[in-house]
N, C-alpha and C positions, 0 to 999 in steps of 0.2 A: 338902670340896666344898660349895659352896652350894645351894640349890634350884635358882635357875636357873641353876648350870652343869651340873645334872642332866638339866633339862630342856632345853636349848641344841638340841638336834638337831633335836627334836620341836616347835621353840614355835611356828615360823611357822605349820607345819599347825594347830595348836589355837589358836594369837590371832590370826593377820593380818588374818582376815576383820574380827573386831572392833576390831582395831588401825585399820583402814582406815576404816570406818565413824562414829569418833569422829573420827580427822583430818577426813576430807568435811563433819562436823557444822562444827568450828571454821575450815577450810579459807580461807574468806572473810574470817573477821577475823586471818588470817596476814602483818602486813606486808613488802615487801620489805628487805630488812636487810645487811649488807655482811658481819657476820657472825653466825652462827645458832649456839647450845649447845644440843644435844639431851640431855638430863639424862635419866637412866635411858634410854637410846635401844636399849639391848635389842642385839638381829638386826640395828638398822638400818633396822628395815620404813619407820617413818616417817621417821627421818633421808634417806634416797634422796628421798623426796618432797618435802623440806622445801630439798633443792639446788635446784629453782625459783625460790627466794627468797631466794636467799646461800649463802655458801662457810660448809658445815654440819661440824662438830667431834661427833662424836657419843662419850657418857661414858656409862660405866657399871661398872658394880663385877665382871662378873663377864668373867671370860677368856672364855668358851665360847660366850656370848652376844655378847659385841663383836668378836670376832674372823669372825664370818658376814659382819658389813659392810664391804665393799670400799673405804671414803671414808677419811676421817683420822677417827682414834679413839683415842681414851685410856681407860687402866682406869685410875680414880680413886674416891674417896667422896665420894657430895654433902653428906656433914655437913663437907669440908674440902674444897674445890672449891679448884684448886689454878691460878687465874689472879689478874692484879690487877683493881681494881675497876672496874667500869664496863666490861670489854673486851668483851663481846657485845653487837651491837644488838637483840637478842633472846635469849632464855633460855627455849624449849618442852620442856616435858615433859608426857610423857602416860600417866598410870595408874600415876605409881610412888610417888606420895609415901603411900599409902597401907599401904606396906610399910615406911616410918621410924615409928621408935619418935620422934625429938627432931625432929618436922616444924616448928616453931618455926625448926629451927637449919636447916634443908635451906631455908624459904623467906627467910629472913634471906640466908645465902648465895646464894640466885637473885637477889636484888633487890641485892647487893652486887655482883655480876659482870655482870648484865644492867639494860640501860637498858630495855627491855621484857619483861616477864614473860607468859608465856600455860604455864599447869597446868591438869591435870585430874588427879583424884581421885575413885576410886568412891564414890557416893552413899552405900554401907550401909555405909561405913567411917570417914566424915569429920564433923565435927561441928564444926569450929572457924567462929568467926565471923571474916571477914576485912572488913574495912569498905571499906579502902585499894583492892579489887579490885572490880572490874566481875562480875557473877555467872551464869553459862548454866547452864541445864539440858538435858543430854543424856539419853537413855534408860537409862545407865545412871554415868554418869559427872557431876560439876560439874564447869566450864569456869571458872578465874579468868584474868582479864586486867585487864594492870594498864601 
């Protein structure tokens, strides 16, 4: 069992509030899209929100955690994202990439499946220079969009 199918039961109470917060932040630069990949989408918290904006597929590695959300969902790994290229008008994920070890290959694969990328990644975790993306600063997270 993984951490976060450890944690699956418990996680909305301990992140959503923050989960929330950091969507609100990027909320405005979210375009409308035909269809949306929620990469590491957890619970779902932000995926539900992100169905405003297109027909949302929400992915993530862990049974415990993707099964909370009620939408269409896949258990997959983002280091082998398992669509052909280009198929999402958008590619959102939020606070996971910080948890791959080969993020290299996690955003190579966003930008191979999605025609729009929008990531965040906690500040005290990330260090990589991305030139190719647009760059936010959140209070506790960086925002690329690209």
């Amino acid at each position: 069992m993984n951490y976060y199918d450890a944690i699956a039961n418990g996680y909305n109470e301990l992140y959503s509030e923050e989960q929330e917060k950091k969507y609100e932040f990027i909320e405005n630069r979210i375009p409308k899209a035909k269809l949306i990949l929620d990469l590491g989408a957890g619970t779902g918290i932000i995926s539900k929100k992100l169905e405003k904006f297109g027909k949302v597929i929400a992915l993530d590695n862990s049974i415990r955690m993707i099964e909370k959300y009620d939408g269409i969902k896949i258990i997959a790994d983002a280091l082998n994202l398992p669509f052909k290229d280009k198929s999402f008008n958008l590619v959102f994920s939020l606070t996971m990439l910080q948890d791959i070890k080969d993020k290299n290959r996690v955003i190579f694969e966003m930008e191979r499946v999605g025609k729009k990328i929008i990531f965040s990644v906690l500040k005290k975790t990330f260090s990589m220079k991305l030139e190719k993306y647009e760059k936010l600063e959140e209070e506790k997270d960086y925002f690329f969009i690209k």
